[in-house]
N, C-alpha and C positions, 0 to 999 in steps of 0.2 A: 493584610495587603500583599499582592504580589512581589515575589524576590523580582521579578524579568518582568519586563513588558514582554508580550505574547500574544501575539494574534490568533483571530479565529475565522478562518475566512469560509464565510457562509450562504447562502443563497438559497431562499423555500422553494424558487423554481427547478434547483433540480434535484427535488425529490419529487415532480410532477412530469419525470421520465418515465413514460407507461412501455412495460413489456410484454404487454397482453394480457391472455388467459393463460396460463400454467398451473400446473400440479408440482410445486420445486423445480423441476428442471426440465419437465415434458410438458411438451405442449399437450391442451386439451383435444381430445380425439382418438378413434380408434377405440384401443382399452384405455387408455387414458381418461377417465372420469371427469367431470370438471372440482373444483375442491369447493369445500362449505366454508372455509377460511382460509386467509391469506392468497396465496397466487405464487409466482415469482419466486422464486430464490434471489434473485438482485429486488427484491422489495425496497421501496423506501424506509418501512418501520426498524430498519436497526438504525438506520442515520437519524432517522425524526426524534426518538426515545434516548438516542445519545446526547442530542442536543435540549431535548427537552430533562434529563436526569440533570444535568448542569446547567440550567435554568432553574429548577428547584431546589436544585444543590447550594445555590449562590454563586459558583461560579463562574459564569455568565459575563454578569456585571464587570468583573476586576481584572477579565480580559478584555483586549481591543479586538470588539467586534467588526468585521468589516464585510463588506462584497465586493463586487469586482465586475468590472465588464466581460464581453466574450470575446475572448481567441479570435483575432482577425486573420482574414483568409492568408496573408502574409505570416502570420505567426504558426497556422496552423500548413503552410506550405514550404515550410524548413523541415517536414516528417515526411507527411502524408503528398503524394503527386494528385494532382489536377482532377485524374480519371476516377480516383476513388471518392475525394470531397463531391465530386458531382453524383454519384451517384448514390452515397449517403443521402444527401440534401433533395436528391430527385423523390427518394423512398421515406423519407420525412414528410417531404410538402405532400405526398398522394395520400397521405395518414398510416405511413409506416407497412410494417411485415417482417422477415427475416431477409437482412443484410447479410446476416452468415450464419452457419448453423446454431450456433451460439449467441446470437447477436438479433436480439427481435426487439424493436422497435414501434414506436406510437409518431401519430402526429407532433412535429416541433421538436423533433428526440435529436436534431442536426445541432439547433438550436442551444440547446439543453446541453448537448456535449461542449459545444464548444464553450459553454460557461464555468461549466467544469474544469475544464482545462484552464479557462481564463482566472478561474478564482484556485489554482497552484501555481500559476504565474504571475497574479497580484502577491500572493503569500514570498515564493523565489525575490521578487525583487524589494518587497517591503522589509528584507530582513536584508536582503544585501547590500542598502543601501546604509542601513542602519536606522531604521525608523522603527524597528522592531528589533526585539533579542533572539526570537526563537519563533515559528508558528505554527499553526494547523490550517490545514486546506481540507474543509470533509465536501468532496469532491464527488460527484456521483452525474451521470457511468462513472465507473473506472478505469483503469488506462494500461493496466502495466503489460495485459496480453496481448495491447493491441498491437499489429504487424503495419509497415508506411499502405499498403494496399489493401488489408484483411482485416475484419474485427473478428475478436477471438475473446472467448470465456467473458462475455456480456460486456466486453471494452469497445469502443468505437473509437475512439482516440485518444493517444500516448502521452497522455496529459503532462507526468515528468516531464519528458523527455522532450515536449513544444515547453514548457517552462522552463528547462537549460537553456535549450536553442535560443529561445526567444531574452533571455538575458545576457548571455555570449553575445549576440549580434546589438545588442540595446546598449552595454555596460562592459564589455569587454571580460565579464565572467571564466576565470582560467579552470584549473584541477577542481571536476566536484565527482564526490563518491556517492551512488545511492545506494541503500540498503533496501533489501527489496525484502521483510517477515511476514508476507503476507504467508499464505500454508502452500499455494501453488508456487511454480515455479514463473521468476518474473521474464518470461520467453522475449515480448515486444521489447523491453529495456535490454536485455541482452544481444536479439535481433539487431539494435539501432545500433548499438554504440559496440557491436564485435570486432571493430576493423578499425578503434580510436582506443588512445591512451591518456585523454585528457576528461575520460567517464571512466571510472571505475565503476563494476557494477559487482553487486554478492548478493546473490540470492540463499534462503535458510526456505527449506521446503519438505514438505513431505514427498518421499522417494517414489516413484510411478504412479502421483494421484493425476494432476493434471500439470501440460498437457497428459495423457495417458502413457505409462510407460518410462515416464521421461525420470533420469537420475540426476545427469550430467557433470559430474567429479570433473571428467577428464574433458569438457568445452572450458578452453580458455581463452578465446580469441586468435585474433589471425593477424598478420601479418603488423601494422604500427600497435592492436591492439591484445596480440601476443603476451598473457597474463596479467591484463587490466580485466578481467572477466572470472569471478570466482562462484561455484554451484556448491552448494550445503545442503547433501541429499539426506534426511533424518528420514529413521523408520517410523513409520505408522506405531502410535502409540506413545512416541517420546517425551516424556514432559517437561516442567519447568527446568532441571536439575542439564540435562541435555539441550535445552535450548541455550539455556546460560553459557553453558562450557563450548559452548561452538563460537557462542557470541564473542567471549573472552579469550580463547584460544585462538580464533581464526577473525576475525573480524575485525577485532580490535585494533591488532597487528599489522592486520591489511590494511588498516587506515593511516595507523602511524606510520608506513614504508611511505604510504602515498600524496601522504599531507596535503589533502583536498585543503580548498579553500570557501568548501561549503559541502555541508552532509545534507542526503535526501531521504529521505525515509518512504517507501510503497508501505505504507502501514496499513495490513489486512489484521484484520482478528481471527480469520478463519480456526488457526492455529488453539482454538481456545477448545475445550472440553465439551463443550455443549452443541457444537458449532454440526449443523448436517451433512456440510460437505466432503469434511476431511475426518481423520483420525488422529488428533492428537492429545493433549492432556494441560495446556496451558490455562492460567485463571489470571485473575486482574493482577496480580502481584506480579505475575510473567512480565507483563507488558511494562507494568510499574519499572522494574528493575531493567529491564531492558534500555527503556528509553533513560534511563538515568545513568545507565552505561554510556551510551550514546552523546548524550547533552558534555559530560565530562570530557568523551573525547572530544567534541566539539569546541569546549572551552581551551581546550589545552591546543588542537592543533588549527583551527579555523575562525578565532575571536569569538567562540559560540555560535556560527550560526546553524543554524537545523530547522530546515524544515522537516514537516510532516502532511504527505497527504495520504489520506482516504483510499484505501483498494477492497479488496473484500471483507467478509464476517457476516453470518445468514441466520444466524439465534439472534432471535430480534429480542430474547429477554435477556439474553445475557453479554453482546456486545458493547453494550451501554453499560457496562461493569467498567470495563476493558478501557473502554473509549475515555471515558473518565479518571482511569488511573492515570493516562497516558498526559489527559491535559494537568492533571495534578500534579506530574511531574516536570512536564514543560514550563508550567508557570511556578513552581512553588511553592503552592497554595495546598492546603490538605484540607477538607470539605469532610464534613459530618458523617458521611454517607458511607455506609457499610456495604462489604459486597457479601449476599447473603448464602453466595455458593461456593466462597472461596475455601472452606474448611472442608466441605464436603468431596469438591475438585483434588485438592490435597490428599484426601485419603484413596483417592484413583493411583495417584503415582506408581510409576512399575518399580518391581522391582531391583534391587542390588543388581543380580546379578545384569541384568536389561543393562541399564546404565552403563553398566563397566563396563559389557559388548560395545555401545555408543560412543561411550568415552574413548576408547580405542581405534573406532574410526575417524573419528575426529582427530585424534591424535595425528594418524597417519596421514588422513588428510593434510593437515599444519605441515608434518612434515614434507612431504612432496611439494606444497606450495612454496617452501623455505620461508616457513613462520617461526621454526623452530630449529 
């Protein structure tokens, strides 16, 4: 039986978010061919086979399953202004297109976001209230690039960050930190909350992958939010060993200064070995320990709370490793289930010397941040 009660907050409808016809990331046309499998790089099948591996797994059952209503336009108007929901919702109801170059859409896809959003804002306050220990929200769109006016890297809205809002304004919610592992850089959560001290935000990202070029060491916010805002640029290639020591050198740290009163987690798997849109070298174990880092600081400085939602990971066979470690560690529960690639991931790792270059940026990082 579970150590934590743990939620799982879930909804079939939005995996029935259509983004057309694609080839991973290009639309079909031109030289662009149409494909003989799959479509989409935001596919549904990493979330469906996540949830369906822990259905088979047994774990399922011995979390609280839940869903959630949609983001009402009030909840969803503490982000995003007026001019952009309407024209979302205009390009939904006509049966979709591109919203932005990133950002393609099906009919009901207004719909569908907003549910999204609404099932990491049932999850934020199911835990805040204490009706839960800990939860997951697999969420889909996803949210973390989305900008109050712009969708960006297949987000249409800022799902976190209307889940803060909308519990600050509901429950009076003070200090919350989100973590943002997904592999890109979380721009929209940084964007919202650059000019507040009551969002901590840290991103852990691959260095110039997306947005394109972008590093960001030295973005620390501006004026009340003046180093509430921290960027963790890893080189392409980094793996478990480099992701750990950023997490424990800088992150950790930055929590305990900050003593949120609830952790957020943008949990992307992009970051994993398999994954096609990034470069990096991470396997189930990554994630395993990560969020186990995580959950401890959380016990220690926020009565446990943490959530967790859903941002990217595009290996639809091997997210579902990932995804899985991650609720194994949330709830406590350790499931039969073997991850079949994680030996193999392991023998990827770069080497010594790699690391140690890493470790020393990180280092210096901590230090300028005064972690150290």
């Amino acid at each position: 039986m579970s150590t934590r009660k743990t939620g799982f907050f879930f909804d079939e409808r939005c995996l029935w978010h259509n983004t057309g016809l694609h080839a991973g990331i290009l639309p079909v046309g031109g030289w662009v061919q149409p494909p003989t499998g799959g479509g989409h790089a935001e596919s549904p099948e990493s979330k469906r086979r996540l949830k369906n591996l822990m259905d088979v797994a047994g774990l399922t059952p011995q979390l609280q399953l839940r869903s959630a209503p949609l983001a009402t336009r009030e909840d969803l108007l503490r982000i995003h202004p007026d001019s952009y929901l309407d024209r979302f919702k205009a390009m939904s109801d006509s049966g979709g297109g591109l919203l932005g170059e990133e950002a393609p859409l099906g009919q009901g896809s207004y719909e569908i976001a907003s549910l999204s959003a609404g099932l990491a804002s049932a999850a934020v306050e199911a835990v805040l209230l204490g009706e839960l220990d800990n939860a997951y929200s697999l969420s889909r769109p996803p949210g973390h690039h989305c900008l109050p006016d712009q969708p960006m890297g297949f987000c249409f809205l800022a799902n976190i960050a209307i889940a803060i809002e909308r519990a600050k304004a509901k429950f009076g919610l003070g200090k919350v930190a989100v973590i943002d592992w997904d592999v890109h850089h979380g721009n929209g959560t940084q964007h919202i909350y650059w000019q507040r001290d009551d969002v901590l935000t840290i991103s852990l990202h691959q260095e110039n992958c997306f947005p394109p070029g972008y590093r960001g060491e030295n973005d620390r916010g501006e004026g009340a939010g003046r180093g509430y805002n921290i960027n963790i640029p890893l080189l392409a290639g980094a793996g478990d060993e480099s992701w750990r020591y950023a997490l424990e050198t800088i992150v950790l740290p930055a929590l305990a200064r900050f003593e949120p009163e609830m952790i957020v987690v943008a949990c992307g798997y992009d970051a994993n070995a398999m994954d096609p849109l990034a470069r990096m070298q991470l396997h189930s174990d990554s994630f395993r320990a990560m969020t186990d880092s995580v959950q401890a600081a959380a016990d220690k400085l926020c009565g446990g709370k943490l959530v967790m939602v859903h941002e990217g990971g595009y290996a639809e066979s091997y997210v579902p490793f990932c995804g899985l470690a991650v609720m194994e560690a949330l709830s406590g529960i350790r499931t039969e289930v073997v991850d079949p690639l994680l030996e193999f991931i392991r023998l990827q790792q770069p080497r010594a010397e790699f690391i140690a270059f890493q470790r020393q940026a990180i280092d210096d990082l901590a230090r300028d941040l005064n972690l150290r």
